[in-house]
LOFI-461093 format. One record per residue (C-alpha): residue in three letters; x, y, z. Coordinates in steps of 0.02 Angstrom, whole numbers, plus 32768, in hexadecimal, padded with zeros to 4 digits. Layout:
N
AlaXYZ;...
This chain:
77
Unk7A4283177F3A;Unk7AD982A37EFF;Unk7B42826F7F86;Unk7BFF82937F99;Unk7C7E82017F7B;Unk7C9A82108037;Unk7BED81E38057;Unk7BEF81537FD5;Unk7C8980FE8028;Unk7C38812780D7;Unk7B9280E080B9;Unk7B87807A801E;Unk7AFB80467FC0;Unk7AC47F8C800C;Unk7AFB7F017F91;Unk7B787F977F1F;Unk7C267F8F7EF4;Unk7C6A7FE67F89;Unk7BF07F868007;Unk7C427EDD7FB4;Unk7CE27F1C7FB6;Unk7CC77F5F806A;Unk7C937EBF809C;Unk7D257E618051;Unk7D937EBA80BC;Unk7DE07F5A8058;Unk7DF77FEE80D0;Unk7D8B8080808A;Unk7DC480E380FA;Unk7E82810380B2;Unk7E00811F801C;Unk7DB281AB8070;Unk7E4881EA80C3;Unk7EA781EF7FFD;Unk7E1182457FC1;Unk7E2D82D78044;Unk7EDA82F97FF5;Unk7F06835C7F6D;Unk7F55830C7EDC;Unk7FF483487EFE;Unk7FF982F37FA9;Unk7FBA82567F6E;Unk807082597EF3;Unk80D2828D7F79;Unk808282077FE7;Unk808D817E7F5B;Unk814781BA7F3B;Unk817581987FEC;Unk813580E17FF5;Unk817080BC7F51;Unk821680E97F8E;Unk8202807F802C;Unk81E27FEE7FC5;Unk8271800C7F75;Unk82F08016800C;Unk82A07F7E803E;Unk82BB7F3F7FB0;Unk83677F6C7FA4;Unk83977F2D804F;Unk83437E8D801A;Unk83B97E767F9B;Unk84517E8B8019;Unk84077E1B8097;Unk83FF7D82800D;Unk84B77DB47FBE;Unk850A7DB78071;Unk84BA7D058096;Unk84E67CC68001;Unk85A07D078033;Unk85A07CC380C5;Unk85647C1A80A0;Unk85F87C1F801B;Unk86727C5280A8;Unk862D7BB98113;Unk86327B458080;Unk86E77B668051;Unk871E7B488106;
């Protein structure tokens, strides 16, 4: 009987893919949870981060601009 991709990332096959990648570290288990959700929730999960990064990203970009201001504003004192 073939196994489930569950099972694979659960108990992988000794010296695999997923065993090595297992052992490097990677979390299979955000694999396994993903591969529980439908399609559409993986989108509407992947939307939501990628907009995370972006605020982050954004708020980045103030952070440097009001240094930069300020170390104008000191510079011209």
């Amino acid at each position: 009987m073939a196994r489930t991709p569950e099972e694979k990332l659960r108990n992988p096959r000794p010296g695999g893919y997923i065993a090595e990648a297992r052992d490097y570290g990677i979390d299979l288990t955000q694999l396994i949870e993903n591969l529980r959700l439908t399609p559409a929730q993986r989108i509407k999960n992947n939307d939501g981060a990628v907009n995370s990064v972006r605020k982050i990203a954004e708020a980045v970009k103030r952070a440097k601009l009001l240094a930069k201001q300020k170390k104008s504003n000191v510079q011209s004192l």
